[in-house]
py3Dmol code that shows the C-alpha trace and the ligand (Angstrom):
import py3Dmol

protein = """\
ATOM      1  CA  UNK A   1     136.160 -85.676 145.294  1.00  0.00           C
ATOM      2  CA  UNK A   2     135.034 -89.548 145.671  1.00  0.00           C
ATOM      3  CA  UNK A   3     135.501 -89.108 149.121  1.00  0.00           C
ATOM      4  CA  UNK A   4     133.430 -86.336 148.961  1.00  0.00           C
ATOM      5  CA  UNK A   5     130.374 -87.855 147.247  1.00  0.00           C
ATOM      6  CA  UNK A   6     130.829 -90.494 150.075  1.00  0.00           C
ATOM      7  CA  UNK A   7     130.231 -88.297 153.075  1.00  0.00           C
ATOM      8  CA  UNK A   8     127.385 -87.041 151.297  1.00  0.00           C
ATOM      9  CA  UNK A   9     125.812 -90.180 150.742  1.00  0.00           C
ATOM     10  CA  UNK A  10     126.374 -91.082 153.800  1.00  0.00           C
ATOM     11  CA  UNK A  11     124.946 -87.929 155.041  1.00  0.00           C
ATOM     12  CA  UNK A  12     121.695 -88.365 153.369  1.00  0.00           C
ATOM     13  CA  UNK A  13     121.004 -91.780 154.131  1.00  0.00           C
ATOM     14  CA  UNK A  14     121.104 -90.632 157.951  1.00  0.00           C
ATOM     15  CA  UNK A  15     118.870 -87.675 157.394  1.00  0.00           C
ATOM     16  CA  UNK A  16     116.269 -89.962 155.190  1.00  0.00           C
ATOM     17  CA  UNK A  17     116.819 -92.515 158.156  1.00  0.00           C
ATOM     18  CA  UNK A  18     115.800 -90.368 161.359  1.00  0.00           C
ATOM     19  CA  UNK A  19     113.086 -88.871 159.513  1.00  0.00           C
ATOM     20  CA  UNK A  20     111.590 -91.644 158.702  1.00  0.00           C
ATOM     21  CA  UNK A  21     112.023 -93.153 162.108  1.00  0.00           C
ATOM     22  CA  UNK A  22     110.777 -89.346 163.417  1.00  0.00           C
ATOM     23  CA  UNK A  23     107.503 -90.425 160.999  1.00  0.00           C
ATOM     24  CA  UNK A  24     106.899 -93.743 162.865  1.00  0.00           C
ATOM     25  CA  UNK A  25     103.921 -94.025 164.686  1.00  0.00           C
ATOM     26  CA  UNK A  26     104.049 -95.309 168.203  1.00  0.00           C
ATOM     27  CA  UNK A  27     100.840 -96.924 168.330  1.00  0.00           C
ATOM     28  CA  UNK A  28      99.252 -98.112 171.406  1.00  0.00           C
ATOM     29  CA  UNK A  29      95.661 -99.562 172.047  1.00  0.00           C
ATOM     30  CA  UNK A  30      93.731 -98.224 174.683  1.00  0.00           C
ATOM     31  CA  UNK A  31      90.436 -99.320 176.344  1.00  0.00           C
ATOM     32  CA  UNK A  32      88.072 -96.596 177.359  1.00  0.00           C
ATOM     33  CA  UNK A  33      85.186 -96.198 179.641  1.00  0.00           C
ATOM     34  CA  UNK A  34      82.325 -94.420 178.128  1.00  0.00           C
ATOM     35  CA  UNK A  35      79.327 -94.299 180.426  1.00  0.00           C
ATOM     36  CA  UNK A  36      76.173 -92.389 179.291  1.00  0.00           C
ATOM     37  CA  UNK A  37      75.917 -94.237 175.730  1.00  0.00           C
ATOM     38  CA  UNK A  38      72.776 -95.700 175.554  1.00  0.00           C
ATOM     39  CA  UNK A  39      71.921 -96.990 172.080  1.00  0.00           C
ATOM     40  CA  UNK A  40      73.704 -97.318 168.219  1.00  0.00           C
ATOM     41  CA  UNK A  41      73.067 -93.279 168.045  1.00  0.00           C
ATOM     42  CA  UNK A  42      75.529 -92.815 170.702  1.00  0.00           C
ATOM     43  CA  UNK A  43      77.793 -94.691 169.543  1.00  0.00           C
ATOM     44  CA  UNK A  44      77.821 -93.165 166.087  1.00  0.00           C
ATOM     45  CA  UNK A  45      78.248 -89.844 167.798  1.00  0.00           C
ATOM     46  CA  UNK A  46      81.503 -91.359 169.411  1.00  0.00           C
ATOM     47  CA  UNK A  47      82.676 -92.906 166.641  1.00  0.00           C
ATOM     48  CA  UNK A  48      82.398 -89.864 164.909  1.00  0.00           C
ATOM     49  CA  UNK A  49      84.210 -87.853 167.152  1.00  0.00           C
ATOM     50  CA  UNK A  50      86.974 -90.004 167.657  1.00  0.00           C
ATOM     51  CA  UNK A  51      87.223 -90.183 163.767  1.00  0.00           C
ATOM     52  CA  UNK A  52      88.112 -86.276 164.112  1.00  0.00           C
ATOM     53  CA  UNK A  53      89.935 -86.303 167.193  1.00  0.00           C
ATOM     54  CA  UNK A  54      94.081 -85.853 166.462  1.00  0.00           C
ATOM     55  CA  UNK A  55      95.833 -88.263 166.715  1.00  0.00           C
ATOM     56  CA  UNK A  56      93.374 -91.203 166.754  1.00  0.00           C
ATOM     57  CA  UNK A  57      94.621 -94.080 164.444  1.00  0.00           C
ATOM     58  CA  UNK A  58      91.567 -95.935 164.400  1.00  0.00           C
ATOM     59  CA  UNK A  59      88.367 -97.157 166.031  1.00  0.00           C
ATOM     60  CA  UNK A  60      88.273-100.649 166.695  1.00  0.00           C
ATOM     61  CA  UNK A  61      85.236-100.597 168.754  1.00  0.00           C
ATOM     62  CA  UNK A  62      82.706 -98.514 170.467  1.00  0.00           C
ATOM     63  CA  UNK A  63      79.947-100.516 172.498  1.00  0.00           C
ATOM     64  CA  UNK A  64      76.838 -98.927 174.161  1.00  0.00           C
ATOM     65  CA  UNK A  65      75.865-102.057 176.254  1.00  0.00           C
ATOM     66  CA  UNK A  66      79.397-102.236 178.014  1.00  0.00           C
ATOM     67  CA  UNK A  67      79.897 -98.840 178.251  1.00  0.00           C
ATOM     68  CA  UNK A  68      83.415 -99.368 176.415  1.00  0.00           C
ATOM     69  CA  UNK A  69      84.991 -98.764 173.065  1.00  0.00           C
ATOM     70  CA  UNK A  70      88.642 -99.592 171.590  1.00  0.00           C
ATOM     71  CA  UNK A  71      90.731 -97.244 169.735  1.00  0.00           C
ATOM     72  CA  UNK A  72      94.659 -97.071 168.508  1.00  0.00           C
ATOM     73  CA  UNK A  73      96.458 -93.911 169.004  1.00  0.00           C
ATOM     74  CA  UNK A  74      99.630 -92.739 167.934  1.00  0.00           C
ATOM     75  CA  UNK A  75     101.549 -91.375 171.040  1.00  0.00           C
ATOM     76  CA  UNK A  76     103.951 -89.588 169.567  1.00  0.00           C
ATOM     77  CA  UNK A  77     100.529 -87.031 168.520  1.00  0.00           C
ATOM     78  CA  UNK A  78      98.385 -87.704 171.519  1.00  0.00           C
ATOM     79  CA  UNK A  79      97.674 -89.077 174.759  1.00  0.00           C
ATOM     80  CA  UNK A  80      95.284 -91.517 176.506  1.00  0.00           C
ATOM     81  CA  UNK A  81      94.625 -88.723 178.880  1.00  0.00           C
ATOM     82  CA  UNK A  82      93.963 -86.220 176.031  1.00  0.00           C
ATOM     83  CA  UNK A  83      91.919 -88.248 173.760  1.00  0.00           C
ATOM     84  CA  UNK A  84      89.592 -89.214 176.731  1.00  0.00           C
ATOM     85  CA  UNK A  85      89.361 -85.683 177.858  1.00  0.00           C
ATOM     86  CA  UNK A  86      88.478 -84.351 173.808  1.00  0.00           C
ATOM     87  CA  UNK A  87      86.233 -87.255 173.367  1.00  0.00           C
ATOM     88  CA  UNK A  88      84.093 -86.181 177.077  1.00  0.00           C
ATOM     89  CA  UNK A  89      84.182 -82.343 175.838  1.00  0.00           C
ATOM     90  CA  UNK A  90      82.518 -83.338 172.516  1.00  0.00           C
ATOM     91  CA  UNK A  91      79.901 -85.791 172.961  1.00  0.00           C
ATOM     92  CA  UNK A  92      79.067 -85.201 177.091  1.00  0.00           C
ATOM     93  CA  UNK A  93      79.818 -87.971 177.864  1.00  0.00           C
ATOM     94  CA  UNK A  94      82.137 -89.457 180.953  1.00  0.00           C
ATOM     95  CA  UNK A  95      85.201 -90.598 179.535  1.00  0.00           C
ATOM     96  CA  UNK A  96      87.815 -92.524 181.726  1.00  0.00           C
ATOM     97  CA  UNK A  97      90.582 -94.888 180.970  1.00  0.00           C
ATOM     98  CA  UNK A  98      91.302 -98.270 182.251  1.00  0.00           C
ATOM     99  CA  UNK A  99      94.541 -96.792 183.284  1.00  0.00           C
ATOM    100  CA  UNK A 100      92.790 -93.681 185.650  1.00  0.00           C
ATOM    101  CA  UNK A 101      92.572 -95.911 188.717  1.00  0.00           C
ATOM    102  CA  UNK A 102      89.439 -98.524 187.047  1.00  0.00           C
ATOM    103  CA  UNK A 103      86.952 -96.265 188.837  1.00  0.00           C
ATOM    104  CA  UNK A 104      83.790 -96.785 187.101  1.00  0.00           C
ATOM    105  CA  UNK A 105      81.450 -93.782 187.655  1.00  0.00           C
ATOM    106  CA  UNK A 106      78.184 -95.177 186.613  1.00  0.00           C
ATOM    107  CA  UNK A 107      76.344 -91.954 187.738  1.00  0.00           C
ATOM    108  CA  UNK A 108      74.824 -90.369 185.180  1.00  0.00           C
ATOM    109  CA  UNK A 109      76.216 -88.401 182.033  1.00  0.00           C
ATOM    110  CA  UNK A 110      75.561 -84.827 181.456  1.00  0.00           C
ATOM    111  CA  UNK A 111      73.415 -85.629 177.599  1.00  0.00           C
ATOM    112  CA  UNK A 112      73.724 -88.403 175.344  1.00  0.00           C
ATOM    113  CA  UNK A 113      72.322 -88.670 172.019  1.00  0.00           C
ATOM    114  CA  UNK A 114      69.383 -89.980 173.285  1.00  0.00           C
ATOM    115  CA  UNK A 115      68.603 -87.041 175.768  1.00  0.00           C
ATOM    116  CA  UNK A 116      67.891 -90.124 178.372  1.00  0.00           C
ATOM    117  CA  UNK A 117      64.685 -91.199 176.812  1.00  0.00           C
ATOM    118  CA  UNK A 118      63.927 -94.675 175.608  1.00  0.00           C
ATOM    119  CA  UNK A 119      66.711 -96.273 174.329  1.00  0.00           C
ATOM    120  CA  UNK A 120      65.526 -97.023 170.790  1.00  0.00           C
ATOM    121  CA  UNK A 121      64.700 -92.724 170.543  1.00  0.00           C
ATOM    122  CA  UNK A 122      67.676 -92.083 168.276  1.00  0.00           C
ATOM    123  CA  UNK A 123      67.993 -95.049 166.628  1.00  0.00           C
ATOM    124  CA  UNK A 124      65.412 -94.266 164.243  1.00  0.00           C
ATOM    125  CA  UNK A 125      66.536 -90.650 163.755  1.00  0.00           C
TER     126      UNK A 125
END
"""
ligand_1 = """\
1
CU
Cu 71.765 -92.806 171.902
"""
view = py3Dmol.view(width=600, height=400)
view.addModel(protein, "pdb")
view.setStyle({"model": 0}, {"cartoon": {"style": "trace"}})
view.addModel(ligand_1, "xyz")
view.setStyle({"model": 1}, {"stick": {}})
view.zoomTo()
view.show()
């Protein structure tokens, strides 16, 4: 019977253990390439996305000027490849990572926020 309870125990502690490791995020920062933002507006709208795309851990920046923002994602939910893909879908905007080869498309983006007029347009929106 003690012996019994033991197994158990020790049973449970494994099962509590793995799921708990099953739980862990594997976080991982990645650098994207965002070309087409052109003002704060844009990078609301990116933000915003991101904010609602799965497995997105947080946004540590999004920059219009550089054409770059910063996020954590948890791999074990997503991919760099599939939250740059989401994130071009959504806003229209050309999405790459720093891992896709550095090429830098600067041609332009499909629509921004902005609708490519003057970049101050949807800042005051
Ligand atoms: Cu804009």
């Amino acid at each position: 019977m003690k012996m019994k309870n033991w197994i158990l125990a020790i049973v449970s502690v494994m099962l509590v253990s793995s799921l708990t490791f099953a739980a862990e995020p594997q976080k991982a920062t990645v650098n994207l390439k965002i070309s087409g933002m052109k003002c704060m507006g844009c990078e609301k709208k990116v933000k915003s996305v991101l904010k609602d795309t799965k497995g997105v851990l947080s946004t540590e920046s999004v920059d219009a000027a550089s054409g770059t923002a910063v996020i954590v994602i948890d791999k074990n939910l997503t991919s760099e490849k599939e939250v740059s893909t989401t994130l071009a879908e959504k806003t229209g905007y050309k999405v790459s990572t720093n891992n896709s080869g550095g090429k830098n498309n600067s041609s332009k983006a499909k629509h921004s926020c902005c609708s490519g007029k003057a970049s101050t347009s949807c800042e005051k929106k």
